[in-house]
N, C-alpha and C positions, 0 to 999 in steps of 0.2 A: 788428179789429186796432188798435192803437195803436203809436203810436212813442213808442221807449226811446231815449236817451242815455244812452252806456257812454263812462267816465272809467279809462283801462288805467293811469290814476297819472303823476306828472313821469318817473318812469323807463322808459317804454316806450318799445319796439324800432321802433314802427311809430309809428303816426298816435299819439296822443295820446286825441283822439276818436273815438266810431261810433255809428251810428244801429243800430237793429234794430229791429223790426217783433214784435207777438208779440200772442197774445190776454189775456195778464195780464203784469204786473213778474215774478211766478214763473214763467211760462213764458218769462220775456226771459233770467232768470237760468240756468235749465236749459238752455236754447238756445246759448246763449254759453258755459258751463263747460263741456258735454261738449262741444261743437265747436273753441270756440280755445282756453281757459283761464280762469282766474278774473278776472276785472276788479276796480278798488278800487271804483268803485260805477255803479248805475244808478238811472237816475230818468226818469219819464214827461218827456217831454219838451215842454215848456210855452213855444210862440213869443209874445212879448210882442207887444201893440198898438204899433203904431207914433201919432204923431202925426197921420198920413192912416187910424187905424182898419183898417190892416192886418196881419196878423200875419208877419211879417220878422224872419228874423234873419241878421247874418253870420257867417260861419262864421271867415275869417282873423282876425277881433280886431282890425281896426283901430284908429285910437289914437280915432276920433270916427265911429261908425257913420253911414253913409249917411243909414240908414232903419232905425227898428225897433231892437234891441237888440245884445248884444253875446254869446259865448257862456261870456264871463268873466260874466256878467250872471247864469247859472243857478244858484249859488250849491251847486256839488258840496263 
């Protein structure tokens, strides 16, 4: 299994973003369209090294992350 990040676009109802779990990107896709609806996109979801060689990320986007990356940083 791998983890997806799923981008529902600037104009969604809910969260913005979501994780899902799935054994391929096409089985994240099929997963997601018959269950919630279409999403604008998905992509493996890749946690960047941090400075201490850990992989971190934050999820709220603050203006100067902690530790690790940003999730503005994924380049949807």
């Amino acid at each position: 299994m791998r983890t997806y990040i799923i981008d529902w676009g600037k104009d969604a109802i809910g969260a913005r973003y979501a994780l899902v779990q799935a054994k391929s990107l096409r089985q994240a896709w099929l997963d997601i369209d018959c269950a919630i609806g279409e999403p604008e996109n998905i992509k493996p979801l890749r946690i960047p090294k941090s400075w201490m060689d850990i992989r971190y990320l934050e999820i709220e986007s603050p203006e100067e992350p902690i530790e690790g990356g940003l999730i503005k940083e994924l380049n949807f």
